[in-house]
DSSP file (Angstrom, degrees, kcal/mol; ACC not computed):
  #  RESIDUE AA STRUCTURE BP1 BP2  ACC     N-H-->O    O-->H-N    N-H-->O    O-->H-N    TCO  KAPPA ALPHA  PHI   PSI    X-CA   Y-CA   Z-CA
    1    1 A X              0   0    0      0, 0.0    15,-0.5     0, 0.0     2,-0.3   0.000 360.0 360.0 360.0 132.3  -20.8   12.3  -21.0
    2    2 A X        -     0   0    0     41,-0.4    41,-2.6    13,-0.1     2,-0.3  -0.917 360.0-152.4-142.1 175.0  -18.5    9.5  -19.0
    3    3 A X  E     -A   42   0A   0     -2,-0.3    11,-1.8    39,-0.2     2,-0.7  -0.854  15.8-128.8-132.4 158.5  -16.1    7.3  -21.1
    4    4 A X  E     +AB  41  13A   0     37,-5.4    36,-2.9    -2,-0.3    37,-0.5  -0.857  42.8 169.3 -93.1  90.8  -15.1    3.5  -19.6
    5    5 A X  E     -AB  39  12A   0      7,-0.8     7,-3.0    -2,-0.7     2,-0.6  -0.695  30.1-131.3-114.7 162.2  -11.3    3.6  -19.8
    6    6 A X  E     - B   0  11A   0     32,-2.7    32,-0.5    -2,-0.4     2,-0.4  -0.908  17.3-173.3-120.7 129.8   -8.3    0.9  -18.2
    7    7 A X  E >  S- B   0  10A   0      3,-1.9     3,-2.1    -2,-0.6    16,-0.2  -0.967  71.1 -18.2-122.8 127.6   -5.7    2.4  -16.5
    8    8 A X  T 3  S-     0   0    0     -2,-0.4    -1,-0.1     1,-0.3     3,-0.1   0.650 135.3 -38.2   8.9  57.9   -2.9   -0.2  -15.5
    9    9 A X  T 3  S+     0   0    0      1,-0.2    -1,-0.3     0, 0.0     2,-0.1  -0.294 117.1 114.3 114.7 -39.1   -5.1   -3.3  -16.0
   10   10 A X  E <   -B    7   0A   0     -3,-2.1    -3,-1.9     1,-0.1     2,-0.5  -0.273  63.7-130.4-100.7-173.2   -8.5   -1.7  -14.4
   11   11 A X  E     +B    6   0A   0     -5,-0.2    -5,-0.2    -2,-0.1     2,-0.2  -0.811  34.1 179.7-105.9 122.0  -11.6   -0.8  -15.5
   12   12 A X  E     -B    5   0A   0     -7,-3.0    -7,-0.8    -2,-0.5     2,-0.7  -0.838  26.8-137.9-129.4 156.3  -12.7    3.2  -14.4
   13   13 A X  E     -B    4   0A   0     -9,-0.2     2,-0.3    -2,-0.2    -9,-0.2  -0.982  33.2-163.3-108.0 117.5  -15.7    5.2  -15.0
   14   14 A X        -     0   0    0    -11,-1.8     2,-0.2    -2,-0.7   -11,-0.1  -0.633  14.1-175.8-126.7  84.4  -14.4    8.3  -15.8
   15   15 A X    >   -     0   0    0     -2,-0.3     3,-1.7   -13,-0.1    85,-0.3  -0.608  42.4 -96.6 -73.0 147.3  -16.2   11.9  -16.0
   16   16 A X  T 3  S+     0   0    0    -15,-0.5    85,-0.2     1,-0.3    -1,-0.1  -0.017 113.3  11.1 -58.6 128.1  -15.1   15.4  -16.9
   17   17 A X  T 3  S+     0   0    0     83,-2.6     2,-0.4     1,-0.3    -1,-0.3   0.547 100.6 105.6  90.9   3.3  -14.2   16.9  -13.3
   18   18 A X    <   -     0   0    0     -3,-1.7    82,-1.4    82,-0.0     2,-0.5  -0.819  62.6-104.0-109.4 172.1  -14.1   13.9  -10.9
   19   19 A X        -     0   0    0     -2,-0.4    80,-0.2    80,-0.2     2,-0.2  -0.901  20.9-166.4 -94.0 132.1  -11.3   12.0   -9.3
   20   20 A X        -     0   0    0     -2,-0.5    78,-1.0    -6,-0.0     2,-0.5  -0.490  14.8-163.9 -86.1 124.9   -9.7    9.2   -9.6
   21   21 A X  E     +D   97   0B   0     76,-0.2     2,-0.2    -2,-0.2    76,-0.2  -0.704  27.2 172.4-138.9 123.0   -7.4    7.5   -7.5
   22   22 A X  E     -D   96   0B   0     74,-0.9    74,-3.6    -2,-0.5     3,-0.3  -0.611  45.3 -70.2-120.7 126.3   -5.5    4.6  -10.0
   23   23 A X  S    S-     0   0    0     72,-0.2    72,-0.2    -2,-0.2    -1,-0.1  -0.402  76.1 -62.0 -49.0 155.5   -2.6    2.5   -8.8
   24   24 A X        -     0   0    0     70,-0.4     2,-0.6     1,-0.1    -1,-0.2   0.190  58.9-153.6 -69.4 105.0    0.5    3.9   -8.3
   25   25 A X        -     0   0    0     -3,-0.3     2,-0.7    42,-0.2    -1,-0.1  -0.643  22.4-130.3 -95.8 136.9    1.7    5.4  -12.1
   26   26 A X  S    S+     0   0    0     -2,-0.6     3,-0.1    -3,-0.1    -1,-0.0  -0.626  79.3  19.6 -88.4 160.4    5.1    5.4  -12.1
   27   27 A X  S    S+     0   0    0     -2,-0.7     2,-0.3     1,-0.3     0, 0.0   0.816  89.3 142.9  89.7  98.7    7.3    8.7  -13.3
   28   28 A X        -     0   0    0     -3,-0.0    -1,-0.3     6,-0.0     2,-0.2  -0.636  35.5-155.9-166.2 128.8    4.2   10.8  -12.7
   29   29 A X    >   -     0   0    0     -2,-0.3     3,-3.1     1,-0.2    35,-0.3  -0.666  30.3 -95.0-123.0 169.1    4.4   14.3  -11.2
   30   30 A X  T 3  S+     0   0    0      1,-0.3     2,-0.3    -2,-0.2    -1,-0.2  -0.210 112.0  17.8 -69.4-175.8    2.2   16.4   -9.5
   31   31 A X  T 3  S+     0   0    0     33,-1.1    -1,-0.3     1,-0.2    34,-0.1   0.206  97.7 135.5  50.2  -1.8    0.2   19.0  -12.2
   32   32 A X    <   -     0   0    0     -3,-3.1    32,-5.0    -2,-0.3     2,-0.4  -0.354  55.2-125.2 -68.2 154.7    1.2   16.7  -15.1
   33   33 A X  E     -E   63   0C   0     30,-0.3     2,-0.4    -3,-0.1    30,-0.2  -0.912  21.2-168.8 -95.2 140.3   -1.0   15.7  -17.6
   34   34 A X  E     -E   62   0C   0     28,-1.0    28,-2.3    -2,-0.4     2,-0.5  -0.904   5.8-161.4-134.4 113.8   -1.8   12.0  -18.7
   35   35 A X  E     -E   61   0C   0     -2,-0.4     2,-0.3    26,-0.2    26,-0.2  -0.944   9.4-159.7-108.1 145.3   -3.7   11.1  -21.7
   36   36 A X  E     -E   60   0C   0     24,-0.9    24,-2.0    -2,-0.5   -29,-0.1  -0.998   9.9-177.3-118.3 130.3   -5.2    7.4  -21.7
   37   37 A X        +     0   0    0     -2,-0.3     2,-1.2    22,-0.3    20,-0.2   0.356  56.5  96.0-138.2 -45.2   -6.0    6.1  -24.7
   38   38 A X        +     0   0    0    -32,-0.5   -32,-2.7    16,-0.1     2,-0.5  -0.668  49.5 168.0 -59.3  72.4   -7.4    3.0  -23.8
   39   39 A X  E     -A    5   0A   0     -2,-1.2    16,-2.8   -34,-0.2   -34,-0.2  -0.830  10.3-177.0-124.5 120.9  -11.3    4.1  -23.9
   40   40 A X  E     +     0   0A   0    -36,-2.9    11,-1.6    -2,-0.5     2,-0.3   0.689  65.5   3.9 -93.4 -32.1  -13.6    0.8  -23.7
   41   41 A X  E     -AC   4  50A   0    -37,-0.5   -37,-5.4     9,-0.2    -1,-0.4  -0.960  62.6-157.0-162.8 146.3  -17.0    2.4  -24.0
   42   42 A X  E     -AC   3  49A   0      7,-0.7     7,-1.7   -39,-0.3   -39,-0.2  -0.867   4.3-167.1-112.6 150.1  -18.4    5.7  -24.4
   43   43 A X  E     + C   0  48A   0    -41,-2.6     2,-1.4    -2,-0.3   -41,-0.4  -0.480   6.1 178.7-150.2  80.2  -21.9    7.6  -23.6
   44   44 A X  S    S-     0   0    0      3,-1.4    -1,-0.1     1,-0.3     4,-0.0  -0.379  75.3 -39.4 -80.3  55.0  -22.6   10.7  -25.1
   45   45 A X  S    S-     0   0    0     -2,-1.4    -1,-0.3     1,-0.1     3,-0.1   0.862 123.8 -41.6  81.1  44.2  -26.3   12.0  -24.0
   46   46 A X  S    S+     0   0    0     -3,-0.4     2,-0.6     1,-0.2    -1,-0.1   0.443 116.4 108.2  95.3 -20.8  -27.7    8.4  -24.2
   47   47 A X        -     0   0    0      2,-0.0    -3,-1.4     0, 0.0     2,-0.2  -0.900  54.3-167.6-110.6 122.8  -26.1    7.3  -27.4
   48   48 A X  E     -C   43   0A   0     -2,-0.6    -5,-0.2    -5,-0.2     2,-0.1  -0.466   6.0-161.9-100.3 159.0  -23.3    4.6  -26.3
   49   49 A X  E     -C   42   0A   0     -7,-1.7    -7,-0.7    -2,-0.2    -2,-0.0  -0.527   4.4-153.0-134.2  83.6  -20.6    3.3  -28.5
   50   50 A X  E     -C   41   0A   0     -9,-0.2     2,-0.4    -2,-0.1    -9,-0.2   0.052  10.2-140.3   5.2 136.5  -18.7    0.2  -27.8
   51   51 A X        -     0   0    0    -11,-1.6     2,-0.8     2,-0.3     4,-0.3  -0.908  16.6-119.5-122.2 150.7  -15.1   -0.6  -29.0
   52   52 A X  S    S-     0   0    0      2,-0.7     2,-0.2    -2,-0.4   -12,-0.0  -0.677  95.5 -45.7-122.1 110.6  -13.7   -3.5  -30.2
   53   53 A X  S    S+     0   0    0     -2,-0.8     2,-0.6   -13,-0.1    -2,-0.3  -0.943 146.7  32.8 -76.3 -14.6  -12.1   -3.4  -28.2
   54   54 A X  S    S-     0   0    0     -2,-0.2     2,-1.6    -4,-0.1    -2,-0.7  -0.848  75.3-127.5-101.1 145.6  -10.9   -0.1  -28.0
   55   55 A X    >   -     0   0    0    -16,-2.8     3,-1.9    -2,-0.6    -4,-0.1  -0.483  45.3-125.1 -84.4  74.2  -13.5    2.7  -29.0
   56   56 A X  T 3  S+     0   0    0     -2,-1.6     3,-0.1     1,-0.2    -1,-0.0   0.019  84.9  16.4 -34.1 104.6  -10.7    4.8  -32.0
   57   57 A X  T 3  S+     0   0    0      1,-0.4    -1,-0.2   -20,-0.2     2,-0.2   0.253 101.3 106.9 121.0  -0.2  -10.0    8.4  -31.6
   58   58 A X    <   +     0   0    0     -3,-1.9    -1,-0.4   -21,-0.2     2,-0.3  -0.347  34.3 150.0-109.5-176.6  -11.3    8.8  -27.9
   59   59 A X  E     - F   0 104C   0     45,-0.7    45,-0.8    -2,-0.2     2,-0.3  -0.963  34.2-122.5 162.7 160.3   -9.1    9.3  -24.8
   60   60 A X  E     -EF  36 103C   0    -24,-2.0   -24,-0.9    -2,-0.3     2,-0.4  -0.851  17.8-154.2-146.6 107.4   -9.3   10.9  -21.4
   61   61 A X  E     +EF  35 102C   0     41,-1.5    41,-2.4    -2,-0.3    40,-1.3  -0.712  15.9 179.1-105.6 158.9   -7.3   13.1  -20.4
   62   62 A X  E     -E   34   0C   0    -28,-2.3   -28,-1.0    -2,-0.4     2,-0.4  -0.442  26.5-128.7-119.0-174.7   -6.2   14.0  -16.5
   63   63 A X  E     -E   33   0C   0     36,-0.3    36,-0.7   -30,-0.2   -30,-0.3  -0.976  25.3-134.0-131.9 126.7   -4.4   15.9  -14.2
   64   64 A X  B     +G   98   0D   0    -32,-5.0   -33,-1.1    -2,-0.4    34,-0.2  -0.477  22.8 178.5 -84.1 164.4   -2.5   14.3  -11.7
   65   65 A X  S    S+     0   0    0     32,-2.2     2,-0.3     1,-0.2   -34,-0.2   0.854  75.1  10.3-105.7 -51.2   -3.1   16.0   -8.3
   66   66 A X        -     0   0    0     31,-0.5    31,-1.0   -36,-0.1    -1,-0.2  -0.948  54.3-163.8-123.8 125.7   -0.8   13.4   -6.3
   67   67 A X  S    S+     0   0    0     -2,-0.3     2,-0.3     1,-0.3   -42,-0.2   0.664  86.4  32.0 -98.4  15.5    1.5   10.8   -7.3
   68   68 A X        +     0   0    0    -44,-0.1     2,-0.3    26,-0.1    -1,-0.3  -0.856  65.8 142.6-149.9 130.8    1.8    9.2   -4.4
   69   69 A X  E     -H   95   0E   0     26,-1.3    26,-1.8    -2,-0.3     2,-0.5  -0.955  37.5-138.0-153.2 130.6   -1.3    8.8   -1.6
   70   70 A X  E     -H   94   0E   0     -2,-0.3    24,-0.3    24,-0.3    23,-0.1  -0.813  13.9-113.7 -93.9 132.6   -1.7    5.6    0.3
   71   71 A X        -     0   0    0     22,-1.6    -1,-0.2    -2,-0.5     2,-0.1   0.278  37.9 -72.1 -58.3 178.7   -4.6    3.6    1.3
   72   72 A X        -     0   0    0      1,-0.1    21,-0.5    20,-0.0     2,-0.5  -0.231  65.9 -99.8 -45.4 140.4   -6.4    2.5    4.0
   73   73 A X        -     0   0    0     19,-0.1     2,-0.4    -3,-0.1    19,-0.2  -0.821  30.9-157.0 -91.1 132.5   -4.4   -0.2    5.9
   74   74 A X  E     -I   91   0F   0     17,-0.9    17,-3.2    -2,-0.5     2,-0.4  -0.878   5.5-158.5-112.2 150.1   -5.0   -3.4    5.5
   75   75 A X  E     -I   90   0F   0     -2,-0.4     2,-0.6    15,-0.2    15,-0.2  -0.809   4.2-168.0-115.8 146.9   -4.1   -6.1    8.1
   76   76 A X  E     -I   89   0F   0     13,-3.2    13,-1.9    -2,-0.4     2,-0.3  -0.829   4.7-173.0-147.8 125.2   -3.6   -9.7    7.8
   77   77 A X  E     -I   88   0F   0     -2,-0.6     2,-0.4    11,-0.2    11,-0.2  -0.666   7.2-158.7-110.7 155.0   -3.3  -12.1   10.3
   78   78 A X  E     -I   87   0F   0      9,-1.5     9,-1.6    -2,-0.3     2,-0.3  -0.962  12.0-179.3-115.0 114.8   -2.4  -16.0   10.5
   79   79 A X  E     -I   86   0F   0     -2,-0.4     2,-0.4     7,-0.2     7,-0.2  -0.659  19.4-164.5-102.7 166.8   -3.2  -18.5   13.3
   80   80 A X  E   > -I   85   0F   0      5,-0.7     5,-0.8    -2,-0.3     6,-0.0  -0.793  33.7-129.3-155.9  89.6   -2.6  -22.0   13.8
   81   81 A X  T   5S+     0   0    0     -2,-0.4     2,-1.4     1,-0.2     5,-0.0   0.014  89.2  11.7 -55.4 139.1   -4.9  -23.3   16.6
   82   82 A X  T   5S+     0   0    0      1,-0.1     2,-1.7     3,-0.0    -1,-0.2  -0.465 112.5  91.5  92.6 -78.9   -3.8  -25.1   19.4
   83   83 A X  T   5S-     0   0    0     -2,-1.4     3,-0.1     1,-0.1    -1,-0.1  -0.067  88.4-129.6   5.5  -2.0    0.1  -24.0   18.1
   84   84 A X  T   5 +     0   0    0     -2,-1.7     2,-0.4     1,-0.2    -1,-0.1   0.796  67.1 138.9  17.2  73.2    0.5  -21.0   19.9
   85   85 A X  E   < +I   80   0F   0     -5,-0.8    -5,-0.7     2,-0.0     2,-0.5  -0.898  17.5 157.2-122.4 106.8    1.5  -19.7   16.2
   86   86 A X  E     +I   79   0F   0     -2,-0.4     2,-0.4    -7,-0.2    -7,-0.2  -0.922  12.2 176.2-130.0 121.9    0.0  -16.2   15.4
   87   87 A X  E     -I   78   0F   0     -9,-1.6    -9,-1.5    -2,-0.5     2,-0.3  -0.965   3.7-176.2-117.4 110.6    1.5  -13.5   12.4
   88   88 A X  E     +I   77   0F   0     -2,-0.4     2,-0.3   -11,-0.2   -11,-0.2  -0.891   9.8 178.3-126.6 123.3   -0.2  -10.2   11.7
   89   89 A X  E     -I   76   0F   0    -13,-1.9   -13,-3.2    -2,-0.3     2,-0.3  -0.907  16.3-134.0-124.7 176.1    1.3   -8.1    8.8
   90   90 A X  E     -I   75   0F   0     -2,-0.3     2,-0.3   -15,-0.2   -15,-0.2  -0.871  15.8-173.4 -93.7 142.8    0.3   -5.0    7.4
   91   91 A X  E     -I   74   0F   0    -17,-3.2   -17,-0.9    -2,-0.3     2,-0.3  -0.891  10.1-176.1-118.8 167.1   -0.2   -3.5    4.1
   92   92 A X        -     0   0    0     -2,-0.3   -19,-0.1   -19,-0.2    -2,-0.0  -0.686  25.0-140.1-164.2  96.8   -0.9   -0.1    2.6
   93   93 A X        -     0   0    0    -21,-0.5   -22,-1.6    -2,-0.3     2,-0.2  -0.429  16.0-122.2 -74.9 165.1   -1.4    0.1   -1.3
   94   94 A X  E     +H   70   0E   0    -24,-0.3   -70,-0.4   -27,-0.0     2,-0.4  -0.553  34.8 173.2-108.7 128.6    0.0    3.0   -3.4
   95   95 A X  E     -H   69   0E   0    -26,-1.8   -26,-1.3   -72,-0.2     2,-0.4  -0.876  23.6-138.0-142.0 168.0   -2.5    4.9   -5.4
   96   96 A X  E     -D   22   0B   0    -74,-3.6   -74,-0.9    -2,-0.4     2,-0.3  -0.950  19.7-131.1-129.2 165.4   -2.1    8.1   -7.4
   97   97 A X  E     +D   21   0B   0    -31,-1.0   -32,-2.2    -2,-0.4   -31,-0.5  -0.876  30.6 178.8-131.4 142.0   -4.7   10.7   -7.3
   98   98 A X  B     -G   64   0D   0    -78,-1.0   -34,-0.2    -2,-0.3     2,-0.1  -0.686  16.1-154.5-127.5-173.5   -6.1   12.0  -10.6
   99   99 A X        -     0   0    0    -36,-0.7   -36,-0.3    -2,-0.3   -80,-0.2  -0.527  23.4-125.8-166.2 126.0   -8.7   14.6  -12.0
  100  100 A X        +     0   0    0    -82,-1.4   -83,-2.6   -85,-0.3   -38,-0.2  -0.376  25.1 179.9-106.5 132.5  -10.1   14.5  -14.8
  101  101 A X        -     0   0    0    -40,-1.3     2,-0.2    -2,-0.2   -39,-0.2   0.846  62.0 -51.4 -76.6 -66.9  -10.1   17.3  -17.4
  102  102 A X  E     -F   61   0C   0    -41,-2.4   -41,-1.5   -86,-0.1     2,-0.7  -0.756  39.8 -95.0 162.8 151.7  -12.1   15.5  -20.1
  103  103 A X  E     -F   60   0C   0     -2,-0.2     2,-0.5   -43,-0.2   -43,-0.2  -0.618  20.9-148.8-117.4 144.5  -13.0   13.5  -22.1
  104  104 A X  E      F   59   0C   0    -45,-0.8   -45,-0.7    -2,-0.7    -1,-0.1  -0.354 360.0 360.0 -85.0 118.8  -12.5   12.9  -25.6
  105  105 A X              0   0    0     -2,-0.5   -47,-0.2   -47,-0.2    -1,-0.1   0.682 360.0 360.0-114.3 360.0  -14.8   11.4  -28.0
């Protein structure tokens, strides 16, 4: 059984026991639990349900593990040939780490 739910704007495939790692929720502490609510499609052994848009009465709840773990760094550089102009920054998005309990259907 996996459920489709959106978690601060995206779209997750979410099954009982895997992890997650979701931008950065704020106010969220380690061992809490988070129900989402927002459950776009469901698949329960092969019979799927579609919501419109939300699928009513279903949810997934998680556990968060971390509420704050940071990505991979990404770099981004600017040139301007011929200009001797070159700028490299870095970034490193925010994620929270979940695991998922189960889901309700």
């Amino acid at each position: 059984m996996y459920a489709i739910v959106e978690i601060n704007g995206q779209q997750f495939k979410a099954e009982a026991g895997k992890k997650l790692f979701v931008h950065h929720i704020q106010n969220a502490e380690a061992g809490a639990t988070v129900e989402f609510e927002k459950v776009l499609l469901v698949d329960k052994d092969g019979n799927v349900t579609v919501g419109l848009p939300t699928v009513e009465g279903a949810k997934v709840v998680c556990e968060v593990v971390s509420p704050l773990v940071k990505g991979e760094k990404v770099l981004v550089f600017h040139k301007k040939r011929r200009k001797g102009f070159r700028k490299l920054n870095g970034h490193r998005q925010q994620f929270t780490e979940l695991n998922i309990k189960e889901v309700v259907a």
